[in-house]
N, C-alpha and C positions, 0 to 999 in steps of 0.2 A: 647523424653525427656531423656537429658543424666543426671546425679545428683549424687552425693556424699555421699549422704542420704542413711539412712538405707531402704530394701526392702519396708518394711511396709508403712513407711514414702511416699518413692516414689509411691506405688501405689496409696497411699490417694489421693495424690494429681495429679497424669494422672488419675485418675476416676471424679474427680471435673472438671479438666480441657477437659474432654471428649474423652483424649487419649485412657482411657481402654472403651470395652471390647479388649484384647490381650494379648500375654504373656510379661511376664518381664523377666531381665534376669540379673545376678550379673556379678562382671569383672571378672570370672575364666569362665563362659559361654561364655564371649565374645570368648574366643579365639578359640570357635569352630564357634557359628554360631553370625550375630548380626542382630539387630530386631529393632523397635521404643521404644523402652523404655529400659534404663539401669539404675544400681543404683551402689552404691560403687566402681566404675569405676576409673582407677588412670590417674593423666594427658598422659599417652602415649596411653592409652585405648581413649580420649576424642580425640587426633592425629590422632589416626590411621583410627578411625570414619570417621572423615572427609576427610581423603583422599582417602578414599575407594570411597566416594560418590563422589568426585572430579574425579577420575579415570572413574568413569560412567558417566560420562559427566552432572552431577548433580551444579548445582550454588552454594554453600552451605553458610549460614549464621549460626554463632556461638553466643552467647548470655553466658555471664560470668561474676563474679565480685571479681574473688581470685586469689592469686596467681598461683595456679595448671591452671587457665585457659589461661592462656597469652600465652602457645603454640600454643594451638587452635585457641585463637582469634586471633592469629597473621598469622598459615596457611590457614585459613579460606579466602573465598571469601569476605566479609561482618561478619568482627568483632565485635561484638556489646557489649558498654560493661555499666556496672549500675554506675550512678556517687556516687554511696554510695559505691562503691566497691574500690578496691587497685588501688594504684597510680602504678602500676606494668600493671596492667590489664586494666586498662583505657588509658596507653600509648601504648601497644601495639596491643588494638581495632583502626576499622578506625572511628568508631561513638561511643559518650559516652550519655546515656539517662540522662538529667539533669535531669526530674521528676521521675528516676526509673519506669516508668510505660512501660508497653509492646505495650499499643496501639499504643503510640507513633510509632513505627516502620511503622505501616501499612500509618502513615499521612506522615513520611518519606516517603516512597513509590511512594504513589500519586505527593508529592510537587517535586522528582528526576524526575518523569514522566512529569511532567507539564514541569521542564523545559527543559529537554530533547526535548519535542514537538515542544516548545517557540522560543529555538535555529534553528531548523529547519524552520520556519515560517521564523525568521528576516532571514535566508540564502535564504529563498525561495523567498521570498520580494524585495532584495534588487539584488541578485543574476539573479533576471529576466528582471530588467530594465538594469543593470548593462549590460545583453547579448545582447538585445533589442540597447540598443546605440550603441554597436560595430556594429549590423548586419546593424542597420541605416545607418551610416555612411559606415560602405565596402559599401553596395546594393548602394548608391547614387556615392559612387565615382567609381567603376564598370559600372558605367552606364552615364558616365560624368556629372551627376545632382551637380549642389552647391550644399556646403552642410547643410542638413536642419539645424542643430544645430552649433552655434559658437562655439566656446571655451568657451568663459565667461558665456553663459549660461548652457552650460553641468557642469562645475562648484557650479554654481548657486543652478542649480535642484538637484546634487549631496550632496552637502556639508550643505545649508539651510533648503532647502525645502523638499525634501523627507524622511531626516532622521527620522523627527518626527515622523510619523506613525510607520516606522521600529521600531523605540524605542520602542513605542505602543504596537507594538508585543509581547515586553518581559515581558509585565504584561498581559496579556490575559491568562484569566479565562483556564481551563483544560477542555479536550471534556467529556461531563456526562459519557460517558465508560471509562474512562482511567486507572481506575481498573478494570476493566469484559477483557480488552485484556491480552493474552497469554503474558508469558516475552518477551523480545526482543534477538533473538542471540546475546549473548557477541562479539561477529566477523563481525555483520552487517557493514558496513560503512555507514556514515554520507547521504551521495548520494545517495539510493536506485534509481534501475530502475522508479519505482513510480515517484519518486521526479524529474526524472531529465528530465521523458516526460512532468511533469505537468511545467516545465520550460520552455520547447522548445514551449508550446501549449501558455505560456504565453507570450514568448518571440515573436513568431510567431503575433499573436494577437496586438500585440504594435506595432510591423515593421509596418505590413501591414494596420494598421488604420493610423500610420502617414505619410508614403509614400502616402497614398492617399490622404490625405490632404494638402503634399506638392506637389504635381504632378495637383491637384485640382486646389491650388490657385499659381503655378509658372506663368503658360501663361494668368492667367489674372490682376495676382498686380507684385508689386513690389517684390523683391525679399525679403525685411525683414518683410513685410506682411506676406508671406509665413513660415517666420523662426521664425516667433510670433507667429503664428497659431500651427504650431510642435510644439514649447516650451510651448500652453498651454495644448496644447491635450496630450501630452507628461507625464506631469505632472498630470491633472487629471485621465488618464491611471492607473498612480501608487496610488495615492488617493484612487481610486477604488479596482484597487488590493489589496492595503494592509486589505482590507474587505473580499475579498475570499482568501486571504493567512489566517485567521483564524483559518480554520481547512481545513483540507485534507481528510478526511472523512465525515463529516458531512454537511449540506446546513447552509446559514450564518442564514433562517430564521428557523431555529431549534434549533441552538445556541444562537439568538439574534441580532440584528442588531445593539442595544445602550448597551448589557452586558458590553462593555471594554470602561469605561469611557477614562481611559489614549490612547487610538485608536480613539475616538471621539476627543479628545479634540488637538491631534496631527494633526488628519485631518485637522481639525477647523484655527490652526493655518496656516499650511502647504497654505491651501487656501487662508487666510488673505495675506501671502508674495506672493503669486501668483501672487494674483489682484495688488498686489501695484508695483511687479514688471513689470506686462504691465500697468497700467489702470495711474498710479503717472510720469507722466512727468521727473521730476528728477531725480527717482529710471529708468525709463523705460532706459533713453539713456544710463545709466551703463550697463544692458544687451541688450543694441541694442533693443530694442521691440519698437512697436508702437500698439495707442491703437487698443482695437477692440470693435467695435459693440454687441449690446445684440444679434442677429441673429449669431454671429461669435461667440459668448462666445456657446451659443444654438447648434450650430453645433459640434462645439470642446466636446462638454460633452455629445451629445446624441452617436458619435462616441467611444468616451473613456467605455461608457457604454455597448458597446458589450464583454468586457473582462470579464465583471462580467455574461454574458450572456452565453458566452462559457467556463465559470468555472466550472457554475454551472451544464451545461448541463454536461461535464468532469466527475464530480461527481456523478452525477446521471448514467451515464453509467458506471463507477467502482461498484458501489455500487448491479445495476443490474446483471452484470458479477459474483460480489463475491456474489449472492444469486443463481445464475443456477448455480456454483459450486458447491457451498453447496449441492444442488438439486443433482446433479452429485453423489457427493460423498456419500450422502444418500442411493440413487438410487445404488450405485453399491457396496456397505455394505449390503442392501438389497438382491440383486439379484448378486453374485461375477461371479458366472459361465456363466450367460450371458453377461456381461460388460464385464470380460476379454478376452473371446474369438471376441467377436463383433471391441475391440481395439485392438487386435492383428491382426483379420481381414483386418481393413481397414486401419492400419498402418505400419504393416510390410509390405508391396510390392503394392504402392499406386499406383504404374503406372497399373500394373497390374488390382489392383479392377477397377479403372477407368474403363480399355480396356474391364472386364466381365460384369460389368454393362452396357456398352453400346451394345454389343451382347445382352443384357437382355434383355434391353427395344425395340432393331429393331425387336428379332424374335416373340416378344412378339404381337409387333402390327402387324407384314407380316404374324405371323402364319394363321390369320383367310383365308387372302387374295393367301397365297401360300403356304400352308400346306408342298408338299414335297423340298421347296426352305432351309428350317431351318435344313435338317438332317445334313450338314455337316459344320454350325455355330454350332448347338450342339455338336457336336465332337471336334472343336474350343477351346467351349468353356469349356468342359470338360478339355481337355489338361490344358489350361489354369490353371483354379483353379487347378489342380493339382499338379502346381508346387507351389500352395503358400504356406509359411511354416506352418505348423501346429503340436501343442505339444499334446500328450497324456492329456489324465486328465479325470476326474469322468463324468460317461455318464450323460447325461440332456436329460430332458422332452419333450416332444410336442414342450412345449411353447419357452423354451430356444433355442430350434434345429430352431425353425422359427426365431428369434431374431437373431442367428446365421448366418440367410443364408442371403448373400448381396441381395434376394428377396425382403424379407422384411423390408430391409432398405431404396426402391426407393417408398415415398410417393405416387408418382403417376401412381403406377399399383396397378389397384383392385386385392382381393385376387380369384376374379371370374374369371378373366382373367388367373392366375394363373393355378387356377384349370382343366380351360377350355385349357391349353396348355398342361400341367403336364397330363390330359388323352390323350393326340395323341400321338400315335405311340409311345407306354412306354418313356414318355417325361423322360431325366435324370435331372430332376430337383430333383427327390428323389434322388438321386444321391449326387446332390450337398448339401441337404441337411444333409446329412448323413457324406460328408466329412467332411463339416464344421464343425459340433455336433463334429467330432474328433479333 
């Protein structure tokens, strides 16, 4: 809390708002040390604050409503400024609170986050069918196949029918965590790694269910049978997607399946043009289509239905993945000395662990059957680790010396076995354990 206010004044009020217990400090303290709370502070004192935090690679928001603050709100990351305050100070924030109230900021937050998400969703939506056409058409003409899609109907699907759901997007409800997640790097780009496999897996997933339903029906109908059947599986594809583009985290039945009425009711439509564009005589011959059968309607959508099947499973294994991290990282916050050495282990010179581990396991199981066949694989294999790098660091226990040793990282030797090798002929597996532990 930075303030103008007399000392007194300022601590009153960081003790109500839960700033104190800590010290405070006046602007002639500042210029030695600075702290969370300041009082009689002069606008280059409120400057200089925030650039310091800025320099520690800190995001910083400023909150003001006088003249002395307009430098700050203006060097600040997020300005923020009280509509009861100076027309000085309200021009040079980038946000002005019309209700004066603070909470305000925090539903700011959330509504920036949502559509931040939102944007993402309609790129991911539109952006997958969008790659999905190109790859259709190269893969068919690569392969001398007509092509599944005309013109006037790539058009069609593009311009009328698919938008609606896209739009749908940009009113979709915010995922229940969109506060509880960490900031976002100021530097990220739009694309992350994430987004742009969950693109190819979706993109992927469209080819290859319409390819086969124009490959299905080319040798046995007509050729715009075929390019009816694409254009409706095609189209229910995205129908469908636009329901796991939702969220990117989350499963649809976590979030809701009918929350985004505007996503319902886009679908809804999207579908009505569908039908009328095959099933209506007079609409069909504009896109070249002819009708199709409830069996052909039944195929085309139990097909289109594997996209939302392989989303979700997508999901599901991200989600898996980021909890044995977590696990990971627990585990080796817990235990540092054994995790670091065990990754340095088996990742600095991987060819190598490879090549000791499999001497591991051969003298392991010929020890019983030829006892003196192993003395100069153990020599081998000594050499070996020996040359793999290893750093100094604080000695470790029993436990961590075994966690240590590539021994006891091959599940499938008992520690009996072990034992039962480690006493022949002063086996050097203490050996190896002892290197490792270094």
């Amino acid at each position: 809390m930075i303030t103008g206010d007399h000392k007194l004044t300022a601590v009153a009020s960081a003790k109500e708002l839960g700033i104190i217990p800590g010290p405070s400090m006046t602007g002639a303290d500042l210029e030695q040390l600075s702290d969370a709370e300041f009082e009689r502070v002069s606008p280059e004192h409120k400057l200089r604050i925030g650039e310091v935090l800025q320099r520690n690679g800190a995001v910083v928001a400023m909150t003001g409503d006088g003249i002395d603050d307009a430098p700050a709100l203006k060097r600040s990351d997020a300005g923020i400024a009280m509509n009861s305050g100076t027309d000085v100070a309200k021009e040079a924030a980038d946000l002005v609170l019309t209700d004066n109230n603070f909470a305000t900021i925090v539903a700011a937050i959330h509504e920036g986050r949502a559509i931040y998400d939102n944007v993402k969703k309609y790129l991911t939506d539109i952006l997958s069918y969008g790659v999905a056409e190109v790859c259709l058409l190269a893969g068919a003409f690569c392969y001398g196949l007509p092509f599944p899609l005309i013109a006037i109907q790539i058009l069609g699907a593009n311009i009328v029918i698919e938008d609606l759901p896209a739009m749908g997007l940009g009113v979709e409800p915010p995922d229940p965590d969109i506060v509880d997640r960490p900031p976002r790097d100021p530097n990220e780009r739009v694309f992350t790694g994430g987004m742009l496999k969950t693109l190819a897996l979706m993109a992927a997933v469209i080819v290859s269910g319409c390819l086969g339903i124009f490959l299905h029906y080319l040798p046995r109908s007509a050729l715009p049978k075929a390019q009816t059947m694409v254009f409706a599986t095609f189209i229910l594809y995205e129908l469908i997607n636009a329901f796991t583009c939702r969220s990117a985290r989350h499963s649809l039945f976590r979030i809701g399946i009918f929350s985004n009425r505007g996503l319902i009711l886009g679908v809804f439509g999207s579908l009505l043009l569908l039908l009328f564009a095959v099933q209506l005589p007079s609409i069909a011959r504009f896109f070249h289509s002819v009708p199709l059968s409830g069996c052909e309607w039944g195929l085309a959508l139990g097909t289109s239905i594997s996209i939302f099947i392989v989303v979700e499973l997508w999901k599901a294994v991200k989600a898996r993945g980021k909890r044995k991290r977590a696990e990971q990282e627990n585990k080796q916050t817990a235990y540092p000395h054994v995790h670091s050495h065990r990754i340095q282990f088996t990742i600095s010179s991987p060819s190598i662990t490879a090549f000791c581990w499999m001497m591991l396991l051969w003298s392991v199981v010929s020890a019983s059957s030829a006892p003196g066949s192993t003395t100069e694989l153990y020599s081998l294999l000594l050499r070996s680790v020996a040359r793999l790098p290893m750093t100094a660091g604080p000695r470790t226990t029993e436990a961590s010396t075994r966690a240590c040793s590539p021994i006891a990282t091959l599940p499938w030797i008992s520690q009996s076995s072990i034992s039962a090798v480690s006493a022949h002929r002063k086996s050097p597996f203490s050996s190896i354990h002892l290197l490792a532990a270094r």
